[in-house]
VEXKE-668074 format. One line per 3 residues: their letters; for each residue x, y, z of N, C-alpha, C. Coordinates in Angstrom, 3 decimals, always signed. Layout:
N
A = X:Y:Z:X:Y:Z:X:Y:Z  ...
# end
This chain:
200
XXX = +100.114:+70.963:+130.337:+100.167:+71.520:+128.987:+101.331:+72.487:+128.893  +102.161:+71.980:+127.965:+103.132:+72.946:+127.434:+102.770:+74.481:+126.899  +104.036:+75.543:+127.102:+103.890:+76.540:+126.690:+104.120:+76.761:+125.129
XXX = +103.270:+77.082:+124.108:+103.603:+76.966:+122.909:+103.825:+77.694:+122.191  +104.332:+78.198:+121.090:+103.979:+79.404:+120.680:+103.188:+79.762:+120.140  +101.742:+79.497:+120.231:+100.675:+79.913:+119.622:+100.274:+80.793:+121.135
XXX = +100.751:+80.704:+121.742:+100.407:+81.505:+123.085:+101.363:+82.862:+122.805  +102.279:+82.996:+122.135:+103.042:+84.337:+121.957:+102.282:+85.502:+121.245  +102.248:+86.755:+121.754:+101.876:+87.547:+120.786:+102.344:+88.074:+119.991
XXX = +101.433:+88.484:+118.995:+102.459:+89.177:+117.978:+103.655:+89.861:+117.605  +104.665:+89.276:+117.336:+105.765:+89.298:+117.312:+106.812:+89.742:+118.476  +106.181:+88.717:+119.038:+106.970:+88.152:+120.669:+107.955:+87.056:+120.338
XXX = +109.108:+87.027:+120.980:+109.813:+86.180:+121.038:+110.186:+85.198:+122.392  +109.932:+83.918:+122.457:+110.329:+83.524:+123.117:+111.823:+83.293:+123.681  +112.309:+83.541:+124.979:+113.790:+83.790:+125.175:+114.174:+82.740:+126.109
XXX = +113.448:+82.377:+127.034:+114.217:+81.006:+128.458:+112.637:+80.475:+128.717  +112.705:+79.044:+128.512:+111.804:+78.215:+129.528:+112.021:+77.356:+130.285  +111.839:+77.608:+131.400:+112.441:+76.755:+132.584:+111.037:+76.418:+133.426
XXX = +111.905:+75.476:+134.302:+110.777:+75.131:+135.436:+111.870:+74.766:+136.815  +111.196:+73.769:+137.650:+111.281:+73.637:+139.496:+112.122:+72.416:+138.726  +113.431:+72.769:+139.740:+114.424:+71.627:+139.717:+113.698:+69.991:+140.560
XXX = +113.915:+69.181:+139.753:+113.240:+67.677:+140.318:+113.472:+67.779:+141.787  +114.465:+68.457:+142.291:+114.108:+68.164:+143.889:+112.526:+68.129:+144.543  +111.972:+68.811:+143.998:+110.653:+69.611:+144.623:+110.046:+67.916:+144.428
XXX = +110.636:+66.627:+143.776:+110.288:+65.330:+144.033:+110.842:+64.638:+144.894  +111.296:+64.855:+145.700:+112.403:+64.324:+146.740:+111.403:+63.550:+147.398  +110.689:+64.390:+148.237:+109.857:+63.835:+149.084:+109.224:+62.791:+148.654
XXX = +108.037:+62.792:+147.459:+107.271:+61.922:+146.681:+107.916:+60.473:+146.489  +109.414:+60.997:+146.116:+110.127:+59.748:+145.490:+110.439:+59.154:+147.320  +110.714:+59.660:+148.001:+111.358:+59.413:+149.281:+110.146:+58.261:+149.662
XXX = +108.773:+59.219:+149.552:+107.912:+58.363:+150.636:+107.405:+56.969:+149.862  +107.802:+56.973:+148.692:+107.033:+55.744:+147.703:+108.355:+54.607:+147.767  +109.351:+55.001:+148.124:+110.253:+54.152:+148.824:+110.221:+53.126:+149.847
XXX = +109.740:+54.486:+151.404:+109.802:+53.780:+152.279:+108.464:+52.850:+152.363  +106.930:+53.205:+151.639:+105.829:+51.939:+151.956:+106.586:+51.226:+151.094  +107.140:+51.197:+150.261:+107.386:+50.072:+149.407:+108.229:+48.881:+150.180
XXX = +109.460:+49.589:+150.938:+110.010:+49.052:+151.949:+109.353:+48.308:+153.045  +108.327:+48.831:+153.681:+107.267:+48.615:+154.258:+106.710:+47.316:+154.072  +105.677:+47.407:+153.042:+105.277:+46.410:+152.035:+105.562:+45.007:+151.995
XXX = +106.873:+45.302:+151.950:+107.425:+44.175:+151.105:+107.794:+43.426:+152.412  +108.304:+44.415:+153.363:+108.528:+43.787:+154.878:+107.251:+42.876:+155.427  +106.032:+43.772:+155.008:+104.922:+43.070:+155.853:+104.495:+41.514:+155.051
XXX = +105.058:+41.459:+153.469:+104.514:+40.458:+152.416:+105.584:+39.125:+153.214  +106.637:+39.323:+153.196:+107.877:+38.580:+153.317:+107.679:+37.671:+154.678  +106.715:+38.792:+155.682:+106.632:+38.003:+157.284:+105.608:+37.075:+157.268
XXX = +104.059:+38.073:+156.740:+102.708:+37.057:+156.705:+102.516:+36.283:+155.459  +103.466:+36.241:+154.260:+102.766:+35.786:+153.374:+101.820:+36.222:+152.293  +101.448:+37.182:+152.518:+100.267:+37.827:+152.039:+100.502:+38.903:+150.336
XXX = +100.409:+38.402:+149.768:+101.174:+39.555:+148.872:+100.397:+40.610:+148.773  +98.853:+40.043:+148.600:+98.077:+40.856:+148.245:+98.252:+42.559:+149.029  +98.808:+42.369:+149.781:+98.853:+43.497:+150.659:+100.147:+44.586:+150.122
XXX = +100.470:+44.342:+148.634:+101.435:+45.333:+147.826:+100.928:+45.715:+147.441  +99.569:+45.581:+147.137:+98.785:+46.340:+146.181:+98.487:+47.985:+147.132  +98.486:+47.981:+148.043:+98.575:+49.516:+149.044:+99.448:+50.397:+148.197
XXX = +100.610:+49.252:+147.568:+101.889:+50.908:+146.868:+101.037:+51.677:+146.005  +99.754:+51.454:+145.414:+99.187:+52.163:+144.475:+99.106:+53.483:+145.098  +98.834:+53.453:+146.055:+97.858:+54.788:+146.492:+99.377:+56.096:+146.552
XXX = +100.819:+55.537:+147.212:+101.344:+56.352:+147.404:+102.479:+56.190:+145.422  +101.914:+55.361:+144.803:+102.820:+55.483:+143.652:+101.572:+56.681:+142.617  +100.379:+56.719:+142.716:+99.285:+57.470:+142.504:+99.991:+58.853:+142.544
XXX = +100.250:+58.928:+143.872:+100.606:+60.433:+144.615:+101.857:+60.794:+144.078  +102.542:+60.234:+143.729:+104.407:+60.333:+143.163:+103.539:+60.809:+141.460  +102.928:+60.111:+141.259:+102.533:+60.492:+139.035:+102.006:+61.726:+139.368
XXX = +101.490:+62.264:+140.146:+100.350:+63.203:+140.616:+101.186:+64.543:+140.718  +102.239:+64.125:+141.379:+103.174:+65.340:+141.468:+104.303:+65.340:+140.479  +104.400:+64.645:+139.804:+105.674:+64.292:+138.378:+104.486:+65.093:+137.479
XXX = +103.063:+64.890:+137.134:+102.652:+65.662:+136.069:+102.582:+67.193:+136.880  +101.865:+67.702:+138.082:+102.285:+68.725:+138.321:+103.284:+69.495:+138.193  +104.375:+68.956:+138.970:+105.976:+69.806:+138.209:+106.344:+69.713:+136.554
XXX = +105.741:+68.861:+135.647:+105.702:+69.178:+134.386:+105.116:+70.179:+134.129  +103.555:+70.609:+134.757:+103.037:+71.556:+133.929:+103.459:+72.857:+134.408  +104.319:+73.175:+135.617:+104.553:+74.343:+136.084:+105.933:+74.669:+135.273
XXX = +105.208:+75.837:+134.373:+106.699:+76.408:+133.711:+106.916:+77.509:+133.997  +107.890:+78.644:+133.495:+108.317:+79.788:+133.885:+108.628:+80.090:+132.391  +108.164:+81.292:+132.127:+108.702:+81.659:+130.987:+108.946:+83.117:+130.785
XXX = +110.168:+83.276:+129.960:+110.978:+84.417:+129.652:+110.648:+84.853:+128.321  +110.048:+86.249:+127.703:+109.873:+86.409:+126.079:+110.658:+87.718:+126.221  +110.820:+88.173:+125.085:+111.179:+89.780:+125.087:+110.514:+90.862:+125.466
XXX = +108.922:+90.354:+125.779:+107.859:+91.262:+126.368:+107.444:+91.103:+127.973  +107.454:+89.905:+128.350:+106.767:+89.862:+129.765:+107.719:+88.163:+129.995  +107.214:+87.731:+131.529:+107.575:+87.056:+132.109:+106.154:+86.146:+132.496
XXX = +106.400:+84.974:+132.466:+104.861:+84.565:+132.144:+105.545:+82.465:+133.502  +104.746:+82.989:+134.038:+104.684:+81.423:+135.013:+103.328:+80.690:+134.511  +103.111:+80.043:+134.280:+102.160:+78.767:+133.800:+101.828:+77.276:+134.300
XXX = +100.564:+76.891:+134.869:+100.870:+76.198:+135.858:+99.362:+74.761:+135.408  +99.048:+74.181:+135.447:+98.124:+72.910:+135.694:+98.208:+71.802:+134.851  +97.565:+70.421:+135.154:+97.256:+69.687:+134.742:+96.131:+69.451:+133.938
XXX = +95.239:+69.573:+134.395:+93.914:+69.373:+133.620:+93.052:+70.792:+132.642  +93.055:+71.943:+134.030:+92.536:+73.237:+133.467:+94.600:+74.081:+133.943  +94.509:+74.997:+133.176:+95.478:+75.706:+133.101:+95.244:+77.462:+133.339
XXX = +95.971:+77.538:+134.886:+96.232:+79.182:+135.019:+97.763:+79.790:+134.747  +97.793:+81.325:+134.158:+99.333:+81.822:+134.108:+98.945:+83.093:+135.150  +100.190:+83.178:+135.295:+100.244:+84.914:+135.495:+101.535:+85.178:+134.780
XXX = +101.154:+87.119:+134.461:+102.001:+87.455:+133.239:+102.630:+88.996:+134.311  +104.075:+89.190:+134.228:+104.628:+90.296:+134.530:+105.358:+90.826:+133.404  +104.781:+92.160:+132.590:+105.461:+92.558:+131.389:+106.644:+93.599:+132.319
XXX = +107.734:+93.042:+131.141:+108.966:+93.780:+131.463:+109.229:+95.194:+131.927  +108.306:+95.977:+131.279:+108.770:+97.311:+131.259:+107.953:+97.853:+132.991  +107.205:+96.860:+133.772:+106.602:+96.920:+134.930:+107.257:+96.470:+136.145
XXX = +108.391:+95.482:+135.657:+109.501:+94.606:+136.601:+110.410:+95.848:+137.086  +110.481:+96.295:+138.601:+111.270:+97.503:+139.282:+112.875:+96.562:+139.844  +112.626:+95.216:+139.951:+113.506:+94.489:+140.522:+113.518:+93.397:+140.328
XXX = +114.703:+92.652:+140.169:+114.642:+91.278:+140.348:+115.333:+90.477:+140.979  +115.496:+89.706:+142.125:+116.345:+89.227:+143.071:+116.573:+87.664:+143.146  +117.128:+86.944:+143.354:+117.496:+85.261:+143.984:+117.857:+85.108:+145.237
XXX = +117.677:+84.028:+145.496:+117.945:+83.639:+146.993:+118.135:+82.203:+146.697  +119.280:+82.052:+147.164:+119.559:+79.942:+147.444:+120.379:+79.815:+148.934  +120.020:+78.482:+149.351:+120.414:+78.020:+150.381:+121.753:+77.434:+149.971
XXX = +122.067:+76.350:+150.870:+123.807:+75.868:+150.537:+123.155:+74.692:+150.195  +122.359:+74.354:+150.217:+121.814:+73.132:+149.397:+121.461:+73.217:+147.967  +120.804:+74.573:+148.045:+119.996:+74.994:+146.615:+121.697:+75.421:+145.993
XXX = +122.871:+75.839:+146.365:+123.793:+76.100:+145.689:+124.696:+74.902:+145.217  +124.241:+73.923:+145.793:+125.261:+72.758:+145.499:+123.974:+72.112:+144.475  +122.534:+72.049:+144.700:+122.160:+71.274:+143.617:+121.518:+72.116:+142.298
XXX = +121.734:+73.735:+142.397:+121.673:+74.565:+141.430:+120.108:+74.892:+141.485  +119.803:+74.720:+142.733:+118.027:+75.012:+142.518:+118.068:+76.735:+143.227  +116.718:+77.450:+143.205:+116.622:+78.517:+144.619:+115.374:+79.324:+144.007
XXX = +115.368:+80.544:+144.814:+114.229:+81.359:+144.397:+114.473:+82.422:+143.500  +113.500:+82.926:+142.690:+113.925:+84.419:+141.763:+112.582:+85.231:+142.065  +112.478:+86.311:+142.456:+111.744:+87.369:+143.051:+111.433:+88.453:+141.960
XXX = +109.985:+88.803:+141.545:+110.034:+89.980:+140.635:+108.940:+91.003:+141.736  +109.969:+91.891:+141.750:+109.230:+93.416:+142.505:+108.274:+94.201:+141.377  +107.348:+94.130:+141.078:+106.324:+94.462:+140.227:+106.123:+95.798:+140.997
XXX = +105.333:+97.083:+139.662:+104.407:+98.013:+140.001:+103.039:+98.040:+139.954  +102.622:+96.548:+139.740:+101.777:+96.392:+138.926:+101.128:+96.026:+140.732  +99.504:+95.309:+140.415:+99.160:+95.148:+142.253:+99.622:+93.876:+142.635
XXX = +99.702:+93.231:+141.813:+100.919:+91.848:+142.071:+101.568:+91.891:+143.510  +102.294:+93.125:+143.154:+103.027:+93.209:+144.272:+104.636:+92.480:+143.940  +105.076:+91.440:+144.565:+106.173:+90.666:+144.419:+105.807:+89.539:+144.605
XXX = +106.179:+89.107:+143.403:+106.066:+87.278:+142.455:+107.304:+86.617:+142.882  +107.118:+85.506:+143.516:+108.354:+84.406:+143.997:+107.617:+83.211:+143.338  +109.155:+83.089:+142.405:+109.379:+81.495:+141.785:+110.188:+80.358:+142.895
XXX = +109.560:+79.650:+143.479:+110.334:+78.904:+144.507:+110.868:+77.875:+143.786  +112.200:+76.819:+144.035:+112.986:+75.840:+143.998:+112.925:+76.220:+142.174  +113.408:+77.130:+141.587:+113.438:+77.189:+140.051:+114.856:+76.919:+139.949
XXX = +115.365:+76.142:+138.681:+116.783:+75.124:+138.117:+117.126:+76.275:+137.978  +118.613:+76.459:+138.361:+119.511:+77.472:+137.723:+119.080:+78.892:+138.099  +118.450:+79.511:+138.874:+117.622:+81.030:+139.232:+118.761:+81.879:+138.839
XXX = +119.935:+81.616:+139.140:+121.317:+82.941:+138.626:+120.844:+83.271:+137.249  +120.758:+82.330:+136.200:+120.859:+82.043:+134.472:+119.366:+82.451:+134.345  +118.403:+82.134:+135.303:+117.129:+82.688:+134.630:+117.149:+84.370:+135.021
XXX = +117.560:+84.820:+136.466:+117.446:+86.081:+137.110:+118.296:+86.803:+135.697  +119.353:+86.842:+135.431:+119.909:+86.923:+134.440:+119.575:+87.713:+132.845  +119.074:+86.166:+132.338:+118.187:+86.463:+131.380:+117.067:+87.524:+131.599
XXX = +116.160:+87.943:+132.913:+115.366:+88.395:+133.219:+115.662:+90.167:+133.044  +116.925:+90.223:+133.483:+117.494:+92.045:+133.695:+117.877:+92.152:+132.042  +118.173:+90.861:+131.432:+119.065:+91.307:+130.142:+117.757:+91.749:+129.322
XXX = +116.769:+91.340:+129.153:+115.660:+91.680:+128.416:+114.604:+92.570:+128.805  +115.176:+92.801:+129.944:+114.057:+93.938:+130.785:+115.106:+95.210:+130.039  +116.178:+95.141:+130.357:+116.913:+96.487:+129.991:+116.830:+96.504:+128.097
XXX = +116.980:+95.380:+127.663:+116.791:+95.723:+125.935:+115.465:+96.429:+125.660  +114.445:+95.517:+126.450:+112.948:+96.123:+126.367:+113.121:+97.839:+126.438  +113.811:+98.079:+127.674:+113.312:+99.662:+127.859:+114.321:+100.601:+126.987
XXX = +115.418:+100.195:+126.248:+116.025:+100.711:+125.447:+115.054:+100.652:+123.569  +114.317:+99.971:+123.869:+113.658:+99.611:+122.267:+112.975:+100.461:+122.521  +112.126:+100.561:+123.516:+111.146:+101.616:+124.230:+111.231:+102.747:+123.950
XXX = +112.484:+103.131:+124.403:+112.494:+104.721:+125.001:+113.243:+105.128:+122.941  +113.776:+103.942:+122.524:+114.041:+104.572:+120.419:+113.076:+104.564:+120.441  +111.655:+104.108:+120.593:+110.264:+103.975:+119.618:+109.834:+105.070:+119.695
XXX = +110.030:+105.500:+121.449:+108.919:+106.638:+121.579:+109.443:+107.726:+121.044  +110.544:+108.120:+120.714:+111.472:+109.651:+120.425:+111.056:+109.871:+118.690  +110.304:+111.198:+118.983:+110.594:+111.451:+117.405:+112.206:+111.144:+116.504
XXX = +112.223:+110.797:+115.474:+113.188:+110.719:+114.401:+113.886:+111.661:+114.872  +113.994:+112.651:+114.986:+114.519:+113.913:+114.790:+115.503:+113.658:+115.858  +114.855:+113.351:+117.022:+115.579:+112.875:+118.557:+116.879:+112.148:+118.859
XXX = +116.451:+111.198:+118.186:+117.782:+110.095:+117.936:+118.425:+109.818:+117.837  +119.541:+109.484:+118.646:+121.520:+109.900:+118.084:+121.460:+107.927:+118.480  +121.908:+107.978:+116.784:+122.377:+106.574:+117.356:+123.597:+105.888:+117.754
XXX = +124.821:+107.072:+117.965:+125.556:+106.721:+118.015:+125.691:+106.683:+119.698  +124.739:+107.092:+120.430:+124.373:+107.609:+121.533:+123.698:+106.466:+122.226  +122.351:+105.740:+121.410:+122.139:+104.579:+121.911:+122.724:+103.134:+121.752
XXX = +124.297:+103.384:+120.652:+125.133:+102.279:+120.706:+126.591:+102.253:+121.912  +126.362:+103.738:+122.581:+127.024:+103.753:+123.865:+126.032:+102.969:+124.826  +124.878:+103.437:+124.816:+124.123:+102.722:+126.118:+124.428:+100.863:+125.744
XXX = +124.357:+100.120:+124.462:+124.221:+99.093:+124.402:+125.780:+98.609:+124.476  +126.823:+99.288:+124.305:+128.328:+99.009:+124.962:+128.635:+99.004:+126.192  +127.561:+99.303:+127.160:+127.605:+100.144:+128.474:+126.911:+98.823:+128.601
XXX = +125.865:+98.305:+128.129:+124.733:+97.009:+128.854:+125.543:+95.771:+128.468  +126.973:+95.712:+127.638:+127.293:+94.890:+127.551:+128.591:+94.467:+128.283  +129.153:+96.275:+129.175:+130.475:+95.730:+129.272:+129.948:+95.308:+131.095
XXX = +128.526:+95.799:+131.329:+128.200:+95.138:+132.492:+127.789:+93.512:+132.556  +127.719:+93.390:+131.457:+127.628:+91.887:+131.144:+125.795:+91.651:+131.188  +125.353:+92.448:+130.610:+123.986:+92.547:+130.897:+122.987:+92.124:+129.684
XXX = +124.276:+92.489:+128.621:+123.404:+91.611:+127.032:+125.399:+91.329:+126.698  +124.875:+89.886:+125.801:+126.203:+89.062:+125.413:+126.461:+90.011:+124.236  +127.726:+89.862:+123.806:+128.591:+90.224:+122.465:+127.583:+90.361:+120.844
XXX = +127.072:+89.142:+121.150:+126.231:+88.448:+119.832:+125.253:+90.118:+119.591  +124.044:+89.875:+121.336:+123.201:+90.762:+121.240:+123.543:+92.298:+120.913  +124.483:+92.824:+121.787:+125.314:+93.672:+121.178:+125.572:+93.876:+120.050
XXX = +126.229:+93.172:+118.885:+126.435:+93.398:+117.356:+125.004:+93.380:+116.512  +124.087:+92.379:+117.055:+122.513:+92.541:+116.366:+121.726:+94.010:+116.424  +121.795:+94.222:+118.028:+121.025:+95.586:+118.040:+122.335:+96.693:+117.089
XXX = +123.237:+96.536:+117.172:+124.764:+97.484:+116.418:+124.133:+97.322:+115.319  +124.268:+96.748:+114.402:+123.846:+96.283:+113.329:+122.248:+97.060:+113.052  +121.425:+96.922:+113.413:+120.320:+97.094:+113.257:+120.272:+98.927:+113.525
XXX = +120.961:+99.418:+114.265:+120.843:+100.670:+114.448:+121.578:+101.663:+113.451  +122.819:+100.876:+112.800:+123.316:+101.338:+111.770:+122.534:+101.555:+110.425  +121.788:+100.410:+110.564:+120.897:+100.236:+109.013:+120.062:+101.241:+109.180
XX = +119.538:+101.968:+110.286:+118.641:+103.120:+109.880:+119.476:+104.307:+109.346  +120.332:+104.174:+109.170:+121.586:+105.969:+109.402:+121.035:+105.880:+107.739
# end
């Protein structure tokens, strides 16, 4: 089951949904190969065809894990970080942004040539630290992950300040500062600009 937005809360935005690069089928696809190979070897010597009918069990096991890696998603909103996972009954776990202390990747020279690897969230929460293993692209999701963790705690820390508090010309340095680190794009930059002007 897909992530939908009837699962968002109130006025949550959804920002990246990703999942496990098809490698994590390698194997599945690998082994439904070789009985097939198999198979066809043993049909070809005795005659027997009936004896192809065995590919069921390991072509069974290949659908089995093609709907599994469908239902395992990863998802990015402007509030939390949300992994989502089953076929039949469905569990998530949710890490809200403003609780994320860190976020890290790790790829091999394999995972760098086929763009797969891990993304790590250091939680305060009892979680502890959440690893997304073999996730597509982990740079572009890790990424997305700091860019909305840091907007989050900048929306944050305007909400909580009395009026009185507020220099906005002060929190359009911090958002020139998150952009010339490359931490929110140009676009995001001129939206929150924009939006901070309209209160003056």
């Amino acid at each position: 089951m897909s992530f939908t937005k009837d699962q968002l809360l109130p006025g949550e935005s959804l920002i990246v949904l990703a999942r496990q690069h098809p490698f994590v089928l390698f194997w599945p696809i690998l082994l439904n190969i070789m009985v097939l190979a198999v198979l066809i070897a043993i049909w070809y010597l005795t005659g027997k065809a009936w004896i192809t009918a065995f590919f069921l069990i390991p072509l069974l096991y290949l659908i089995w894990e093609y709907l599994t890696w469908h239902s395992r998603e990863y998802i990015l909103t402007d509030r939390r970080v949300v992994r989502q996972e089953g076929v039949f009954s469905i569990s998530s776990l949710d890490a809200p942004l403003d609780k994320i202390n860190n976020v890290y990747h790790q790829q091999s020279f394999l995972g760098r040539v086929f763009k797969y690897g891990e993304v790590g969230l250091e939680t305060a929460s009892e979680q502890g630290t959440t690893t997304f293993d073999f996730l597509s692209h982990p740079v572009t999701f890790k990424n997305a992950i700091v860019r909305q963790r840091e907007m989050y705690k900048m929306d944050s820390a305007g909400a909580s300040r009395p009026a009185a508090e507020r220099s906005v010309p002060q929190l359009i340095e911090e958002l020139a500062s998150l952009r010339d680190r490359q931490i929110i794009t140009e676009s995001e930059f001129q939206e929150k600009k924009r939006a901070l002007l309209g209160k003056l």
